[in-house]
C-alpha positions in Angstrom: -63.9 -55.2 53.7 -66.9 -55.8 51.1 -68.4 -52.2 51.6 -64.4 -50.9 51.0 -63.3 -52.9 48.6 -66.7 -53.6 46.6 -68.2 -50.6 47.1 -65.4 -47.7 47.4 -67.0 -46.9 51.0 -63.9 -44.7 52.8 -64.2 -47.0 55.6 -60.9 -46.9 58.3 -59.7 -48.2 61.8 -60.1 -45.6 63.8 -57.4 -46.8 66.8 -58.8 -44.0 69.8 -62.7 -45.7 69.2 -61.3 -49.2 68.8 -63.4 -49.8 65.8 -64.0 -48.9 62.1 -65.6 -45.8 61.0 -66.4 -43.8 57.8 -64.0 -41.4 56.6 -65.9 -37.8 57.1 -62.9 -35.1 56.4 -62.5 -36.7 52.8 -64.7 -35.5 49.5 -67.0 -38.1 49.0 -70.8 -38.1 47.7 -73.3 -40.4 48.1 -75.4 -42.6 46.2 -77.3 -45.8 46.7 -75.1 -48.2 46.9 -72.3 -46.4 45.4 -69.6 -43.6 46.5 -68.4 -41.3 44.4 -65.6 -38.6 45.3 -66.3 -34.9 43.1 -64.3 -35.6 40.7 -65.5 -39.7 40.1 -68.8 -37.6 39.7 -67.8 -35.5 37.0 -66.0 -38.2 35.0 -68.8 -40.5 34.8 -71.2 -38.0 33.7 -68.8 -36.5 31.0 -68.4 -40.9 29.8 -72.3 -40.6 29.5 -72.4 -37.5 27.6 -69.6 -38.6 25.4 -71.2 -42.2 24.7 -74.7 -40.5 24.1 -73.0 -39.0 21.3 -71.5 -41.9 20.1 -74.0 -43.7 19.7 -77.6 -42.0 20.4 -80.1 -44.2 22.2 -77.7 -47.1 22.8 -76.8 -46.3 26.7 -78.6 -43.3 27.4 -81.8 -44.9 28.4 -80.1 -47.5 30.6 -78.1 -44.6 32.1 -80.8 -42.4 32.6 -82.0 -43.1 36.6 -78.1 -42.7 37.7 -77.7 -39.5 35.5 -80.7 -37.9 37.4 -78.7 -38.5 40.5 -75.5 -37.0 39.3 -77.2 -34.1 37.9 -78.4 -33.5 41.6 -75.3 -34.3 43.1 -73.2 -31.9 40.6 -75.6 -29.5 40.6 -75.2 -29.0 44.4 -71.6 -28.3 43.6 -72.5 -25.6 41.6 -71.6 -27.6 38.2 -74.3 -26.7 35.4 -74.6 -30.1 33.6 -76.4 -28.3 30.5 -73.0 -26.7 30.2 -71.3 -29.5 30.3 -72.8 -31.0 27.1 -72.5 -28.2 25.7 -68.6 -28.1 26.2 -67.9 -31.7 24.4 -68.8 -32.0 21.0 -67.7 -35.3 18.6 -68.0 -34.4 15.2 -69.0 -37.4 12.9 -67.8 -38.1 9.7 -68.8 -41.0 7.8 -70.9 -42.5 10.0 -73.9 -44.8 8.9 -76.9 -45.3 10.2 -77.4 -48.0 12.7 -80.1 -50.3 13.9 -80.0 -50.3 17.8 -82.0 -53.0 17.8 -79.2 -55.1 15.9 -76.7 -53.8 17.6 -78.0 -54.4 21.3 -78.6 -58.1 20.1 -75.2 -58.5 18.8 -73.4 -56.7 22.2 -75.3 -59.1 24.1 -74.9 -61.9 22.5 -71.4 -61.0 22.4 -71.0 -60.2 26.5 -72.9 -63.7 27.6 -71.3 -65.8 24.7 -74.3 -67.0 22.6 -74.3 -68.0 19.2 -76.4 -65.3 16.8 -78.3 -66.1 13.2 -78.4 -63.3 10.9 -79.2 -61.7 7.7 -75.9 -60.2 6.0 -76.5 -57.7 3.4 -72.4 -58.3 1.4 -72.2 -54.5 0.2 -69.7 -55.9 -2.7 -72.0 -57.9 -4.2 -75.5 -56.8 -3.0 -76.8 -60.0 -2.0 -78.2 -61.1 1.5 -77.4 -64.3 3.4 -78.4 -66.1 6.1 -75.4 -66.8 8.9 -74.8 -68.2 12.3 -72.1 -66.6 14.1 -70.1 -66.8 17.3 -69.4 -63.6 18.5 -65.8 -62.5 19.8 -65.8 -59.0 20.4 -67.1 -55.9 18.9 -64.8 -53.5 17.2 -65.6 -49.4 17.0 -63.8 -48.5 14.0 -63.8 -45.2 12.1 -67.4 -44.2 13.1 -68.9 -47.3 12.6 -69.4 -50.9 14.8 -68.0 -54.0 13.2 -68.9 -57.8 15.1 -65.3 -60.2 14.7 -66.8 -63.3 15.2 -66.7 -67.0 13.8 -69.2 -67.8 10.9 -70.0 -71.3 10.7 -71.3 -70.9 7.2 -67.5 -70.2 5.7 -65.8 -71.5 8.8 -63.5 -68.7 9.6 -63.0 -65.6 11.7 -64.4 -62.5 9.7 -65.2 -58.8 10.5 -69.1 -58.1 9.8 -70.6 -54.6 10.1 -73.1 -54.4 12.3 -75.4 -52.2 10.0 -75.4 -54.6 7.5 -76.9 -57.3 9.9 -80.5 -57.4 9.7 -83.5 -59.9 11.3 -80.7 -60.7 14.3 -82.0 -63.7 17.1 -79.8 -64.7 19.8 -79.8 -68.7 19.9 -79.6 -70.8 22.9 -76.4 -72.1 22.1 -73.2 -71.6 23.2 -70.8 -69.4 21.2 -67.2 -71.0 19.6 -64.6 -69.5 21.5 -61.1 -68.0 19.9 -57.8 -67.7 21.4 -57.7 -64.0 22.0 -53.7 -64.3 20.9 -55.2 -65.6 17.4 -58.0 -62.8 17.2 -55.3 -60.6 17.5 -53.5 -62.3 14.9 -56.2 -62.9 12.2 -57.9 -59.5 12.8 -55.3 -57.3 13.9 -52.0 -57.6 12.0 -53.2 -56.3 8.0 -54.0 -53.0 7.4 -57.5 -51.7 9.1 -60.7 -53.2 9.5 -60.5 -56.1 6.8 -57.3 -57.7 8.9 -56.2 -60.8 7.9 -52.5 -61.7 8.1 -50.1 -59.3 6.2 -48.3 -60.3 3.8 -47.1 -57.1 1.7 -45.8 -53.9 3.0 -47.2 -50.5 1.4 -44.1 -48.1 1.4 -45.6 -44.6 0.9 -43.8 -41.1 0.4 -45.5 -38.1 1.1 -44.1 -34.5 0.0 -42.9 -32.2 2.8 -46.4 -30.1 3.3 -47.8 -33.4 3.9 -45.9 -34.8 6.0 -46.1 -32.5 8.5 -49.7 -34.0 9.3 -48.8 -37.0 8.2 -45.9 -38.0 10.7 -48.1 -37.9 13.9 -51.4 -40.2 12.2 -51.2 -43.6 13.4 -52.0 -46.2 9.9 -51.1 -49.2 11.9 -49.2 -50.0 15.2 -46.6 -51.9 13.3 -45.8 -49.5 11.2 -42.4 -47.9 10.3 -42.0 -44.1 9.7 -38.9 -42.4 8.6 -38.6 -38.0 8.2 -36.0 -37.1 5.6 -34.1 -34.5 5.1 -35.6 -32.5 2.6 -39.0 -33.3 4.9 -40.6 -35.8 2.9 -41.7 -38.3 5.1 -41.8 -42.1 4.4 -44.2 -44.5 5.7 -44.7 -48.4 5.7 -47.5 -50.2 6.9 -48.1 -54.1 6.5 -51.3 -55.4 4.7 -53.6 -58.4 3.7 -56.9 -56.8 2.0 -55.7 -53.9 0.1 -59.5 -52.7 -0.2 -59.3 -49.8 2.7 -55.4 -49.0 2.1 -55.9 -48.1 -1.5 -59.0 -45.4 -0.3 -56.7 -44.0 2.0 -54.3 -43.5 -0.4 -56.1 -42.1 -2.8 -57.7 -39.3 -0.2 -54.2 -37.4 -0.2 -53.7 -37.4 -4.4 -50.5 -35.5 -5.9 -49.2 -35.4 -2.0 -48.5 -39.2 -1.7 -46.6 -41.6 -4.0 -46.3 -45.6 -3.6 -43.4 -46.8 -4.1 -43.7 -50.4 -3.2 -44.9 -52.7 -3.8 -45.2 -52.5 -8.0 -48.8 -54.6 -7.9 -50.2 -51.6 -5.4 -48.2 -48.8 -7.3 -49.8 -49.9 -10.2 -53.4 -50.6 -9.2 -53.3 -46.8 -7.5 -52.0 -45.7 -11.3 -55.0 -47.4 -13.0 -57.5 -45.6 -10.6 -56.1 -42.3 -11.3 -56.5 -43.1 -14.5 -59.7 -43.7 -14.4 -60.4 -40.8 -12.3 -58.7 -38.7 -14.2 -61.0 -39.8 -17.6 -64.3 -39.1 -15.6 -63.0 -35.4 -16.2 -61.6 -35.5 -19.7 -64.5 -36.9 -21.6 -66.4 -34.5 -23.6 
């Protein structure tokens, strides 16, 4: 039962020998320890490829010992792995650069639930600060890593980007644990990365060229979406922080308008203005 159910051995009662045997007319390749059927093969090794290019250097050399092996095995099936890679491409956009070595440090502090002191670099202000945090999960969000965890310095559940975390050391104690229900909750139920719990709703028109890309994007998995007529399409997401709703409202320009509420109407009026002066002074 242990090498079947553990370790995906096709073991089976074989009634005429009056005993268990291994499956031979079924698919199945071999590796130590493991059993792997073609395609199981093939999937793993395009995972690797894909999270090599995610994130370069993060799992790749932890990977590298079984990927020799599946290069054998699907090479004997005549797969070229080269041409594999070669076949998947992600295309990165915004992306910033990331220390592995503060990353790794924050993953495993996350995974065996040890508190973590860090240096914070607060991009709004420009000043660094010294935190301990208790790690809940770790978020991969528009190209970039973020760490929800509890910082005992404010004494609250924030978001922290994991390239702005600096001189990382995993401490011997224990990490506070949340209520996954109210992770969800705090970090979850605004509008992107900054969470925090809604308490406006942007309602957004967008003009009928738009909308045709505009009506399949998901903003938020609450949100409300309503085609027209005259195919406009209207759009409503809730929000706490308004930081990351008012850049992605301002990426579309004469296609979008806000129509609620007036406080975000208006705040998206004074930054076109000001936009709009960078280009009219003489």
């Amino acid at each position: 039962a242990k090498l079947r159910d553990r370790l995906s051995i096709p073991i089976v009662f074989d009634r005429d020998l009056g005993g268990y045997r291994i499956e031979t007319q079924i698919n199945r390749e071999e590796l130590p320890g493991l059993w792997f059927s073609h395609d199981e093969a093939l999937a793993l090794i395009t995972i690797q490829n894909m999270l090599d290019q995610l994130e370069p250097g993060l799992l790749g050399p932890k990977l590298k010992p079984l990927q020799k092996r599946l290069d054998e095995l699907l090479g004997s099936k005549g797969i070229d792995v080269q041409t594999l890679t070669q076949r998947v491409r992600l295309v990165h956009a915004g992306k910033r650069r990331l220390h592995i070595k503060s990353f790794e440090l924050a993953a495993k502090a996350t995974l065996e639930r040890h508190q973590i002191k860090v240096h914070h670099f607060n991009r709004q202000n420009g000043q660094t600060s010294e935190r301990t945090l208790s790690p809940q999960q770790l978020v991969h969000y528009r190209e970039n890593w973020y760490l929800d965890a509890w910082c005992h310095l404010k004494n609250e559940l924030r978001s922290f980007s994991v390239d702005a975390l600096s001189q990382c050391e995993i401490l011997p104690t224990q990490a506070k644990e949340m209520d996954p229900d109210q992770i969800r909750k705090v970090m979850q139920s605004g509008y992107g990365i900054f969470g925090g719990h809604a308490s406006e709703w942007a309602k957004l028109k967008f003009n009928s060229e738009r909308s045709r890309w505009v009506v399949n994007e998901q903003w938020h998995p609450e949100q409300r979406g309503t085609l027209n007529q005259d195919g406009t399409y209207q759009l409503e997401v809730p929000y706490a922080d308004e930081r990351e709703l008012l850049g992605d409202i301002l990426k579309f320009g004469a296609d979008v308008e806000v129509l609620a509420p007036q406080a975000l109407r208006t705040k998206i009026l004074k930054l076109l203005h000001a936009s709009a002066a960078l280009y009219t002074q003489s």
